[in-house]
N, C-alpha and C positions, 0 to 999 in steps of 0.2 A: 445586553445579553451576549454573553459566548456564543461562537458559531456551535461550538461543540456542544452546548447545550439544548439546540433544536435540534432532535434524535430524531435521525428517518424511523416510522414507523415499520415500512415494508421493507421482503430484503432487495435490496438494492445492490449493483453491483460496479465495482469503477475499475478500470484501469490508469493505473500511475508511473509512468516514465522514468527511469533516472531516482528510481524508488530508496536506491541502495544511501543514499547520503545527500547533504543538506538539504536544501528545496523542498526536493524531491520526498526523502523520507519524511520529512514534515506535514505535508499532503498527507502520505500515507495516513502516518498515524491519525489525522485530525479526522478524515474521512470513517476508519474504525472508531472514532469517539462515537462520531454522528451517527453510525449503524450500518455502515456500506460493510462489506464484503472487497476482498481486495485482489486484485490478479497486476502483482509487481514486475514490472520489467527493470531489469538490468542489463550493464552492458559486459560486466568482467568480474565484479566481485561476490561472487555466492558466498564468503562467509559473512559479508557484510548485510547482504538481503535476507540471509540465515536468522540475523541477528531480529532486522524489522520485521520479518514473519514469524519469529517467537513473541514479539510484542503485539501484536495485531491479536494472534490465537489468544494470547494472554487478556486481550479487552474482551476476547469473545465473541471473535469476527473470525469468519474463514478468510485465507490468506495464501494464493497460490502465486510462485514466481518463475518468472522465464526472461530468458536473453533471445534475443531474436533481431536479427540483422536486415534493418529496414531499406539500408540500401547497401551496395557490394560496393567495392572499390579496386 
């Protein structure tokens, strides 16, 4: 069995890192398969996280994204 085939029933909620590409976006989506709700962090590309949080709303999953600087330099 798909992971993506065992649907959280409740809402559930994830946060996914590095959300904007490879990996990372992958996570996303699979987690909106499953039925989570998603809160995307990035680090620089909003048109690219733009892009995962049109597809996330698209499966039907809420999908909020933010850049936030976890440590200074």
């Amino acid at each position: 069995m798909k992971v993506s085939e065992q649907r959280v029933k409740t809402d559930r909620y994830a946060l996914v890192t590095g959300a904007s590409d490879r990996i990372g976006k992958a996570i996303a989506l699979e987690l909106a398969e499953m039925g989570y709700h998603l809160v995307l962090h990035y680090r620089s590309s909003l048109a690219k996280i733009e892009q995962v949080k049109q597809q996330i709303e698209g499966i039907g999953r809420k999908a909020v994204s933010r850049t936030i600087r976890f440590f200074s330099r």
